[in-house]
N, C-alpha and C positions, 0 to 999 in steps of 0.2 A: 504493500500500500504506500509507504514511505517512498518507496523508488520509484514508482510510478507519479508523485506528487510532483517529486525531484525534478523526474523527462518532463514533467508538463511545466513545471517553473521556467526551465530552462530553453524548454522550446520557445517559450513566451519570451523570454528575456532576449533571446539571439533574433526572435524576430523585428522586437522593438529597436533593435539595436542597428537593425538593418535599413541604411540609409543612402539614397544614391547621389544626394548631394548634402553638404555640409550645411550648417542652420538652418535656419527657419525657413519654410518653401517658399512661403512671401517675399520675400527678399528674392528670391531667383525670380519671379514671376517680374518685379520690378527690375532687375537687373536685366534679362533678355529684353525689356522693353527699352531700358537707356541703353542698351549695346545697338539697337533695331536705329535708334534715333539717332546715334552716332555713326550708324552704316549709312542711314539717306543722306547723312549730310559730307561722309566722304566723298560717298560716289558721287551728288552733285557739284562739289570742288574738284574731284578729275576732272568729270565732262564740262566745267569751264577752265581749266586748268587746259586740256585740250585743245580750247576754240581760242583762248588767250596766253599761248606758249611764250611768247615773250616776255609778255608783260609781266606774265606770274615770274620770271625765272630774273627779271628787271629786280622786282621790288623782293620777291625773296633772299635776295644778295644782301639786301639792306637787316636781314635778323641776324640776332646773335646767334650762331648757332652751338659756343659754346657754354653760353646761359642754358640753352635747351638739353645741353649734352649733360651739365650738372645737375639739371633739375631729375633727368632720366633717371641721371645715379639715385638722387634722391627718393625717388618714388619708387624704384627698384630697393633699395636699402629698407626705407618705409615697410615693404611687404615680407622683405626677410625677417625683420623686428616682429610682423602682426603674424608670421609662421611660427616663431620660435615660443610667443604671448601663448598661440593655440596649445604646440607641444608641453608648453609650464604650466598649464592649468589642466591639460590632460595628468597631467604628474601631479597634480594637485597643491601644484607650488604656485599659491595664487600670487605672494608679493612678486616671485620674478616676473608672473606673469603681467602683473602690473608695472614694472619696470620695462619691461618690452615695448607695452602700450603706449607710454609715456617716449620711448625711444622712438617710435612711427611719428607720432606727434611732432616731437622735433623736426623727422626729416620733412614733413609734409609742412610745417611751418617756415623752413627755408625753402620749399618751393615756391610758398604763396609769397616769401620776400622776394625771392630771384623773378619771379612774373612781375608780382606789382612793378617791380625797377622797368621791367621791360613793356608794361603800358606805359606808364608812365615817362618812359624814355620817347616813345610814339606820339601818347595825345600833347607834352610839353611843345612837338615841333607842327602842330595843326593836325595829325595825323589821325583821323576817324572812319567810321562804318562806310562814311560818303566819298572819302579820297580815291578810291579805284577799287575791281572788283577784288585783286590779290587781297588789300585789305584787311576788307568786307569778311574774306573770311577766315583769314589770320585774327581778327579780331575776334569774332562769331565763335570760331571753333575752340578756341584757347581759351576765352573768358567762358565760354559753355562749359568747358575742362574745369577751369577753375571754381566756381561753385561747385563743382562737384568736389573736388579734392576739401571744400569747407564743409562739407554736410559731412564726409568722410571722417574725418575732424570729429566731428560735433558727435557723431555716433558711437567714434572710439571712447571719446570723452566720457560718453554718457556711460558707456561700460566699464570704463574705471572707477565710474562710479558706483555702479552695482557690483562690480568686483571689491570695492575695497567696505562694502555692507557685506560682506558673505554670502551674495545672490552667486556666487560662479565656486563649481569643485570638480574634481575630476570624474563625477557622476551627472555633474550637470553643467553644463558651457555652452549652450547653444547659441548664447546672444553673442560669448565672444567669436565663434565661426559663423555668425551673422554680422559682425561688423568687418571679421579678416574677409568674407567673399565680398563683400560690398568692398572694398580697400581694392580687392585684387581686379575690378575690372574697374575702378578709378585709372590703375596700375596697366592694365591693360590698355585702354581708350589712348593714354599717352605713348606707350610703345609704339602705338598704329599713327600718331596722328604727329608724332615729331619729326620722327623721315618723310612723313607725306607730307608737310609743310615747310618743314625745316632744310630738307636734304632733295629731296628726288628732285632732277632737273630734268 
């Protein structure tokens, strides 16, 4: 009777445990949808990118492209930190796990320094949505980035918050691999969108 109890515990247990994407669904459900958002709006920047080969490859001379190249690192570094957050509170090592957190933070917070310099390097010399279409969507697609990398932000935060209440242990963490999947296609979006504005001629 006992070992039968046992198989049925545990069958239960291995099935709850069985998950084919990390956090909470909702978040993926939102996450395919700003990846969808960020794909119409690549592929409308090739197909004018396309029709205005010059002028894009004119005025993309004029970006930093080693501003973009550190911020990469950053956001990259960023998701190593919110990898490493997930692996410490699976181990049930919540403060590391909160040091990691706080670690993504930083890097995400010198990105949003490293950008602001670089509107700010733009709108100081007249330079806006209306100056031409390269632009339009240098500005479009990087400040569209850039709110994201803030709510990114805001979500980690808000987990360090419920991490350092004793809401996260190595039986329960789903909000912290609901704020790393949401980080990791911030993290993504930028991989895709810095050579394709920054680099490809």
């Amino acid at each position: 009777m006992n070992n039968t109890a046992t198989i049925e515990y545990d069958s239960e247990k291995d099935q709850g445990d069985v998950r084919l994407l990390p956090g909470d669904l909702a978040i993926w459900f939102f996450i395919f949808a700003e990846l969808l958002v960020f794909a119409v709006f690549f592929i409308i920047y090739s197909i004018q990118r396309l029709q205005h080969i010059e002028l894009f490859n004119q005025y993309q001379a004029t970006l930093n492209k080693e501003s973009g190249a550190v911020n990469t690192i950053l956001l990259i570094t960023a998701s190593y930190f919110v990898v490493r957050a997930v692996q410490s509170i699976k181990a049930d090592e919540v403060e590391q796990c909160i040091k990691w957190l706080y670690a993504s933070l930083a890097m995400g917070a010198g990105f949003l320094a490293i950008k602001s310099y670089e509107f700010y390097s733009k709108f100081s010399v007249g330079i806006d949505l209306n100056t031409n279409d390269f632009y339009f969507f240098y500005i479009s697609l990087t400040f569209f980035h850039f709110l994201h990398v803030i709510l990114g932000m805001i979500i980690i935060f808000a987990v360090i918050i419920f991490a350092k209440k004793g809401k996260y242990s190595a039986k329960e963490h789903t909000g912290i691999e609901t704020a790393a999947s949401y980080w990791h296609m911030v993290d993504l979006v930028w991989i895709t969108l810095f050579p394709l504005v920054y680099i490809i001629r």
